[in-house]
C-alpha positions in Angstrom: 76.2 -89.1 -92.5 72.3 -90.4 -93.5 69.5 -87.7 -92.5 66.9 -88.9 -89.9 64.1 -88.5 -91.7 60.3 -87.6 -91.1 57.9 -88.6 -93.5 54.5 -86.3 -93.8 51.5 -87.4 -96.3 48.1 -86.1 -95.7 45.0 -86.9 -97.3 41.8 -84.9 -97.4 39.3 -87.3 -97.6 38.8 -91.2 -96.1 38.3 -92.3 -99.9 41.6 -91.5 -100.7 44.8 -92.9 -99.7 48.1 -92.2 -98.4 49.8 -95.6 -100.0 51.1 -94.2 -103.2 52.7 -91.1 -101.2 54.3 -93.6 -98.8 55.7 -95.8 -101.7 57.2 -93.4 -103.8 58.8 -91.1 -100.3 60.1 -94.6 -98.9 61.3 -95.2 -102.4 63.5 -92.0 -102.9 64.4 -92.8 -99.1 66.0 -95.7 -100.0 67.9 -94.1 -102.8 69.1 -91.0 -100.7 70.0 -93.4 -98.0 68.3 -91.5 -95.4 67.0 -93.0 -92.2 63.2 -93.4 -91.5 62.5 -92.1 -88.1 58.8 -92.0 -88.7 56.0 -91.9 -91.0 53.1 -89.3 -90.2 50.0 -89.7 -91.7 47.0 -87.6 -91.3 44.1 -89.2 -93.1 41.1 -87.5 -93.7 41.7 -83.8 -92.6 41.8 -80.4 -95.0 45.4 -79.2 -95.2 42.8 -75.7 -93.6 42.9 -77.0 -90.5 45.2 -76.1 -88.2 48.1 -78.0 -85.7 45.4 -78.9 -83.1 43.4 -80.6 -85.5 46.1 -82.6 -87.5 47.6 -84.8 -84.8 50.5 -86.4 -87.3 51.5 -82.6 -88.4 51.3 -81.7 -84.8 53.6 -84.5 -83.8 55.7 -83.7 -86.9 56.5 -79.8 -85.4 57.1 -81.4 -82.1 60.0 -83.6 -83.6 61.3 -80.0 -85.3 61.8 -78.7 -82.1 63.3 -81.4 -80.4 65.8 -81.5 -83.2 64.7 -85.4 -83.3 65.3 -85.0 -87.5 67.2 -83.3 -90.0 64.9 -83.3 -93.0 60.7 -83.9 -93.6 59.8 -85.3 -96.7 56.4 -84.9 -97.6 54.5 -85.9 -101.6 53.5 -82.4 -102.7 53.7 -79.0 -100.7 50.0 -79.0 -101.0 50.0 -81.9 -98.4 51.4 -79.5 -95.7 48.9 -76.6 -95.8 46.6 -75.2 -98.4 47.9 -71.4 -98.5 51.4 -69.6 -99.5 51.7 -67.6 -96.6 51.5 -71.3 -94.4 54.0 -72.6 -96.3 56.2 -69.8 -95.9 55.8 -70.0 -92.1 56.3 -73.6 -92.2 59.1 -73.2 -94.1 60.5 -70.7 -91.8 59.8 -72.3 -88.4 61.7 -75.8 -89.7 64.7 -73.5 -90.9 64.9 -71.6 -87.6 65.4 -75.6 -86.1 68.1 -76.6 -89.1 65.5 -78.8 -90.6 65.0 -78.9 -94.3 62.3 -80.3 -96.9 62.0 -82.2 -99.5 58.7 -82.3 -101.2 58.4 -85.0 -104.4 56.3 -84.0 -106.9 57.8 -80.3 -106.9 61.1 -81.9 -106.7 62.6 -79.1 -103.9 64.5 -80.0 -102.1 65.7 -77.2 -99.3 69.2 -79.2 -98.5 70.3 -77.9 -101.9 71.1 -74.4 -103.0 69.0 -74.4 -105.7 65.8 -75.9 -103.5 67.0 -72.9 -100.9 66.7 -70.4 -103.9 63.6 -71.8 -104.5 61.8 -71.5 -101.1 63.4 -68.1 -100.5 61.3 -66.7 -103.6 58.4 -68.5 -101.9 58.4 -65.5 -99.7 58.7 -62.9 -102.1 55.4 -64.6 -103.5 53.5 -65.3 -100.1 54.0 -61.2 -99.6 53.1 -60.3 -103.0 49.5 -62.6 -102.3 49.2 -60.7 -99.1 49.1 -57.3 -100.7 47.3 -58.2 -103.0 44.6 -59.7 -100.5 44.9 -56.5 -98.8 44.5 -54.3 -101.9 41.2 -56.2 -102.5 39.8 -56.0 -99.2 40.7 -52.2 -99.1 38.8 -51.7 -102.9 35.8 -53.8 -101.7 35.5 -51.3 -98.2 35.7 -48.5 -100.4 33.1 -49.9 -103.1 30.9 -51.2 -99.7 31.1 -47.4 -98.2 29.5 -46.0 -101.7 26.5 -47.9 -101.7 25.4 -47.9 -98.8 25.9 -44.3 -98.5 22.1 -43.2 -98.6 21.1 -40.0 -99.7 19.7 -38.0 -96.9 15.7 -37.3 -96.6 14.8 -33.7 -97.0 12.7 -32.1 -94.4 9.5 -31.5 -96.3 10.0 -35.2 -98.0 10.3 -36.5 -94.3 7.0 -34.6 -93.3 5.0 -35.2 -96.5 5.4 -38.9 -95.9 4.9 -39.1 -92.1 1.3 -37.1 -93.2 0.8 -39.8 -95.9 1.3 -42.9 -93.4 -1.0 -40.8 -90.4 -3.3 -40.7 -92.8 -3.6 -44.0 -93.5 -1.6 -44.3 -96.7 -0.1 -47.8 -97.1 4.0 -47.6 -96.9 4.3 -49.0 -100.6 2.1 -46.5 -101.6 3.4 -43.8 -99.7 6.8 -44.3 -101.6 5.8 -44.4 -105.1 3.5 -41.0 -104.2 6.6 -39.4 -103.5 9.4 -41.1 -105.3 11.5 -42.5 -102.5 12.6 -46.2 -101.3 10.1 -48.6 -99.5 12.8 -49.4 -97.1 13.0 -45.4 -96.0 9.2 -44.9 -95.7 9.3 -47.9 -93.6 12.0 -46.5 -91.4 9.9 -43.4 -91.1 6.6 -45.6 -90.1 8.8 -47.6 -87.5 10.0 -44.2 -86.0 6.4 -43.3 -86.1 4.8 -46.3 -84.2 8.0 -46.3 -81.5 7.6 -42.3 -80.8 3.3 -43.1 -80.3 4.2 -45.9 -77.8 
C-alpha cells in the first residue's frame, strides 16, 4: 500500500529557496511510490520559532493528529527545528500518531529498523545535551556566587570613610585613602545623603 505523504521544507531566509528541496523530495517520492498529500512550505522563518509562528509546520502537526498521513519527508532534520531536544520531541509526538520520517540529506528514514535505531539514539543524545546544559548553568551559578561575594566592611573602615566623605573628602579619594572600592564608598555616601534627608 503507497504512504500518504507530507512534504516539509523550510527556509530561513526570503533569499533562499525551497525549489531544490522540493525537487529532490518529489523525486525520491516518485521512486518510493508514495502519494503526495501535500507540500508545506514555510519560507522565511528560523527553524527557533515555534508552531504559532510557522503556519506550514503548524498545519503539518495538525495532519499528524488527524492521522491524514503516514510518513513526513522533509530535506534535512535541520529544516524541522534548530535543537536536539526539538527533534526528539518531534520525533516522539509523530510516533505516538504512527507517523514516521524520512529526512534526505541524513538519509533516515524512521519506517526502517535501522532509521528507528537511529532516532532512538537521538534521545540518548538530546539527554546527554541537557545535562550537559544543566552542568554548565549549575558551574556558571556557582562561579557567579564567588565574585560577587563581597568582602564585608569593617566597623572602623565603615566609620573612617563616612568621617572622610562629612568632611568633604571626594569619594574617589576617600577610597584610595583607605584602600577600598569606589563602588563601596559610594554606597556609604548614598546611605549617607538618604539617612540626612
Amino acid at each position: 500500500m503507497s504512504k500518504r505523504v507530507a512534504i516539509y521544507t523550510r527556509v530561513s531566509t526570503d533569499t533562499q529557496t525551497i525549489a531544490n528541496q522540493l525537487r529532490e523530495l518529489d523525486a525520491v517520492a516518485e521512486r518510493m511510490g508514495w502519494i503526495i498529500v501535500e507540500r508545506l512550505a514555510d519560507e522565511g522563518i528560523s527553524g527557533a520559532k515555534g508552531r504559532d509562528k510557522r503556519p506550514a509546520y503548524d498545519r503539518l502537526m495538525t495532519m499528524v493528529a488527524r492521522k491524514e498521513i503516514d510518513l513526513i519527508a522533509c530535506w534535512s532534520v535541520d529544516r524541522l527545528g534548530r535543537s536536539l531536544q526539538h527533534l526528539v520531541a518531534f520525533l516522539g509526538e509523530i510516533n505516538d500518531r504512527g507517523v514516521d520520517l524520512y529526512v534526505h540529506t541524513q538519509g533516515l528514514d524512521s519506517s526502517t529498523p535501522a532509521g528507528r535505531a537511529m532516532f532512538a539514539m537521538l534521545s540518548v543524545f538530546s539527554e546527554f545535551e541537557k545535562s550537559i546544559l544543566r552542568e554548565r548553568i549549575m558551574a556558571g551559578l556557582a562561579r557567579s556566587t564567588k565574585r560577587s561575594g563581597r568582602p564585608s566592611l569593617d566597623a572602623d573602615q565603615n566609620r573612617r570613610a563616612r568621617k572622610l566623605l562629612a568632611e568633604g573628602t571626594s569619594i574617589n579619594a576617600t577610597a584610595k585613602h583607605l584602600k577600598i572600592g569606589v563602588a563601596t564608598v559610594h554606597r556609604i555616601k548614598t546611605k549617607m545623603l538618604a539617612q540626612a534627608a
